[in-house]
C-alpha positions, 0 to 999 in steps of 0.5 A: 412673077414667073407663073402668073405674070410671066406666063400669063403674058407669054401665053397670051402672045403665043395662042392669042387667048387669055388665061391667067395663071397660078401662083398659088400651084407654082410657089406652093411647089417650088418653095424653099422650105415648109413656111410661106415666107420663104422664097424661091428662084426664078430658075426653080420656078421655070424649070418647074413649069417645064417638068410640071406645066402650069395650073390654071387660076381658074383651076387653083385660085390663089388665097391669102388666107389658105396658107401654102400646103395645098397641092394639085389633085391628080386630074390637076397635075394632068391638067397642068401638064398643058401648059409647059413650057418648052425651055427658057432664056438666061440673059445677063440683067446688064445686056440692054439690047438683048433684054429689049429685044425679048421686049419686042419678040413679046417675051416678058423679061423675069427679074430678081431686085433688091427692092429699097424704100423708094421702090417699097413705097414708089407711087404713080409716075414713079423712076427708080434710079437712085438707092434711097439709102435703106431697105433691102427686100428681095423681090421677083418682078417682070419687064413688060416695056421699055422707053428710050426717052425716059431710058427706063423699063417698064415693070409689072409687080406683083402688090396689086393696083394700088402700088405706084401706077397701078401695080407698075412703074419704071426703072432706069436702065443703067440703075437696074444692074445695080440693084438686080442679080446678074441674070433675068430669064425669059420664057422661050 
């Protein structure tokens, strides 16, 4: 959520070029331990990417397959070093009009849930707003949008295309805090 989709869209916004960034380099070096299925912290991430910028995907293509050891090349530290990010917003998941407000300014809004059944298993056209009452996956996704009308966030996630409508779906506002840590970041 913080290196390919939030990074990806905040850089798009800023230079007007597309270039997708790396989650491969990102969690491989911001991981909490030696595994792949461990986690890591929002925080972690962009405080990372402040220090360190960014690789490219073109520059380290993500694998499922590769595991998560591999590390950047010198010439690909340097390279990443292009693409820092000079600081970011901390926000309370509770403050709707500030999180729309980064919405308007282009800045996507980076969130942890906790992910229940009806999110695990949301399909196209899919409302979270109600805990379906089992299932407890912790999870970073990104706020892209918003709709007063339907009073919901349009979020980005990260299980591909075939995942609700097409890797996105919604979450009603007053149903998020619930189910979100007490902070969300964006990238200044």
């Amino acid at each position: 959520a913080v290196g390919y989709s939030a990074r990806s869209a905040e850089w798009y916004y800023k230079t007007g070029y597309g270039v997708a960034f790396s989650p491969e380099h990102l969690f491989n070096n911001v991981k909490f331990g030696e595994t792949c299925d461990v986690g890591t912290a929002m925080q972690t991430a962009l405080e990372f990417i402040m220090g360190n910028g960014i690789l490219p995907w073109a520059s380290m293509p993500y694998s499922s397959t590769n595991g998560c050891d591999q590390q950047p090349t010198d010439p690909q530290k340097q390279e990443a070093l292009n693409y820092k990010i000079s600081g970011y917003f901390k926000m309370y998941t509770t403050d709707t009009a500030i999180i729309k407000g980064m919405i308007r300014q282009n800045k996507p809004v980076i969130i942890s849930i906790v992910a229940d059944n009806y999110f695990i298993n949301a399909t196209t056209d899919f409302i979270w707003k109600s805990y379906s009452g089992s299932g407890s996956l912790g999870h970073c996704v990104v706020i892209k949008g918003y709709d007063d009308s339907i009073n919901a966030y349009r979020i980005m996630n990260s299980w591909g295309s075939n995942w609700a409508n097409e890797g996105e779906c919604w979450i009603d506002y007053d149903f998020f805090p619930t189910r979100s840590g007490t902070y969300c970041y964006s990238i200044r």
